[in-house]
N, C-alpha and C positions, 0 to 999 in steps of 0.2 A: 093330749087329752087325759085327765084325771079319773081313775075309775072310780066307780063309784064304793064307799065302804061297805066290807062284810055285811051280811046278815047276822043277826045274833043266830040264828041259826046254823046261817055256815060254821060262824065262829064256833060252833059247839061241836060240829061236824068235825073241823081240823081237829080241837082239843081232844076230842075221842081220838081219832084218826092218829093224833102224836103220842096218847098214852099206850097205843095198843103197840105202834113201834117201839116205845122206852120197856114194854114187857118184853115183846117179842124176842130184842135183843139183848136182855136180861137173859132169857132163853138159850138164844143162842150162846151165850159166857158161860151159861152153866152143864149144857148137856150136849153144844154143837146144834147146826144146822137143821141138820133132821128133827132136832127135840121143839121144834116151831110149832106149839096148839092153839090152833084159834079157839077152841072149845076150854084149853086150859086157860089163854089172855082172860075168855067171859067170865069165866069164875072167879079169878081174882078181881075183875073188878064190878062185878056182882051184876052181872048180865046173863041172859040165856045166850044159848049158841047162837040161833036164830036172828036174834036181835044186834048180836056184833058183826053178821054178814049182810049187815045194810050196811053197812061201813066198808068193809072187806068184802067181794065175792067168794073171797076163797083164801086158799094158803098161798096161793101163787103169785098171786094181786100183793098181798103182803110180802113175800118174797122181793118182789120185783121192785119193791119201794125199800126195802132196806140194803138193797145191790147198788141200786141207782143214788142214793142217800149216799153211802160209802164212798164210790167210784166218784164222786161229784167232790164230795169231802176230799177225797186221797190227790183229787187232781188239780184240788186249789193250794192244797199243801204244796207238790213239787214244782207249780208254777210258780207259787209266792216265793221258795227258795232259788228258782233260776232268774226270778225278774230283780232279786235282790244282792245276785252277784254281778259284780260288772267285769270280772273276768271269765271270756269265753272257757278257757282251759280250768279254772277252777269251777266252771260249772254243773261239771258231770257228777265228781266229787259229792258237792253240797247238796246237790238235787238226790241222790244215792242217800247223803247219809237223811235226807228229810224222809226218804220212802221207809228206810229202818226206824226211824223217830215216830211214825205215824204206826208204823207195823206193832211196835212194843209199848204201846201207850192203849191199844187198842186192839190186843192179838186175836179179838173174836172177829172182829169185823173186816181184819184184813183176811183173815181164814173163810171168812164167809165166800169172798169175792175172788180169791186168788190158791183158796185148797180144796179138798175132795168136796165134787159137785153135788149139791144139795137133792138124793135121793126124790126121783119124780120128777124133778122139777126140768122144765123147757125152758129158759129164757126168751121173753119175746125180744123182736128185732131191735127195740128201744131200748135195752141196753147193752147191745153191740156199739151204739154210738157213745152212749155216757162212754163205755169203756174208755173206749177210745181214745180220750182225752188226758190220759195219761201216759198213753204211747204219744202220742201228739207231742206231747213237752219233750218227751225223747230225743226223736224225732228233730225237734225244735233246735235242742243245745249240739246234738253231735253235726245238723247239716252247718252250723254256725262255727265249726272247727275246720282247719287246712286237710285238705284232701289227705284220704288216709290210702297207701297202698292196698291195690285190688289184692281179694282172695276169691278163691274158686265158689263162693256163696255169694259175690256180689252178684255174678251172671245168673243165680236163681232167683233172688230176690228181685231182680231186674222184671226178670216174668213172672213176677207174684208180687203185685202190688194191694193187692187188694184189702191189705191190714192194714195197709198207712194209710186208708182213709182219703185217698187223693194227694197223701202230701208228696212233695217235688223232691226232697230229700234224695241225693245221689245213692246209688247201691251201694256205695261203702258206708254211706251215713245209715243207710237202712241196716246194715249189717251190726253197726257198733251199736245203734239204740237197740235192736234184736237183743245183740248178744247180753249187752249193758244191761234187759231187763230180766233175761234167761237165769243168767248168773247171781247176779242181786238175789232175785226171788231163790234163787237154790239154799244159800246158806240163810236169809232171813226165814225163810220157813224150816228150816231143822232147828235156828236156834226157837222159832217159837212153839217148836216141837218137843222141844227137852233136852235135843240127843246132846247138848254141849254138858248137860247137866252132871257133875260130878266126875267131867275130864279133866279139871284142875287148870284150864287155862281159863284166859280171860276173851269173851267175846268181842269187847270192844275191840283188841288185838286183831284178832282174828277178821272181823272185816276188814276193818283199813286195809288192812295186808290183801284182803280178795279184792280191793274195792280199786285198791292202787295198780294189780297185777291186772285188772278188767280193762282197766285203761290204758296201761303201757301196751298191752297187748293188740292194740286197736290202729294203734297206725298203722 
């Protein structure tokens, strides 16, 4: 069944709705998460406060749409790179180096999602699932690898299922996507923190080398 087209109304609704998200995270680039004013978006585009919270209830509503934005984006990135390797074992690899490629092309937005938690802010239950979806592909490439020798974390993670989301993945598969995502995010958030700045090596370097020892590490 064919829905029916927009309203010009609607349409005018989303085009608000997607300028205040292109401020918002203007915002966020320039001052961080916190620095999010729905009273500041109306001024710049010559609105009262009042008038841009028919659109937004609040800062949270807006929050929760630039999380879920991200998280949706970030997770069609590391699918599109696992569904476009056809080797299992080169999969972990490219899928890593896609989550870096997206992380420094866009180092607000993966800070919004994956660094210190936006003061105030509760996430609601709906994007516990977006997240998700990017453990999910995890998840996906390591259960698609040859059984990896048990460590003393497969038997916890066995009784803590409840972050895979229902997936079947074995506790050593669950272990490696864990750890695979643990580690990644540790040096990808320092280098978009600075701290490599002005130690004279080269980043690119520098992962391969964590990206490759994450892996070996894992059988």
């Amino acid at each position: 069944m064919t829905s029916s087209p927009a309203t010009p109304r609607a349409r005018y609704r989303e085009q608000v709705r997607a300028e205040v998200r292109t401020l918002a995270l203007r915002q966020v680039a320039e001052t961080g998460a916190a620095g999010i004013s729905l009273n500041a978006i109306a001024k710049q585009m010559g609105l009262s406060g009042p008038a841009l919270y028919r659109y937004f209830t609040n800062r949270d509503e807006l929050v929760t749409e630039l999380i879920s934005e991200a998280y949706r984006e970030l997770a069609e990135t590391v699918r599109s790179a696992a569904d476009n390797e056809d080797d299992p074992q080169r999969r972990p690899a490219v899928v890593g180096r896609a989550v870096r490629g997206w992380a420094l092309a866009q180092p607000h937005r993966y800070l919004l999602i994956l660094g210190t938690p936006v003061p105030g802010y509760e996430a609601p239950p709906e994007t516990v699932e977006v997240s998700r979806a990017v453990m999910t592909v995890f998840l996906d490439i390591f259960a698609a690898l040859p059984s990896a020798s048990p460590r003393e974390l497969d038997k916890h993670l066995a009784a803590h299922r409840v972050w895979t989301g229902g997936h079947e993945a074995s506790p050593a598969a669950m272990r490696r996507a864990l750890t695979f995502w643990t580690r990644l995010h540790g040096v990808i958030s320092l280098e978009l923190a600075g701290q490599f700045t002005g130690m004279g090596f080269d980043p690119d370097v520098l992962f391969e080398d964590e990206l490759a020892t994450i892996l070996s590490e894992g059988h």
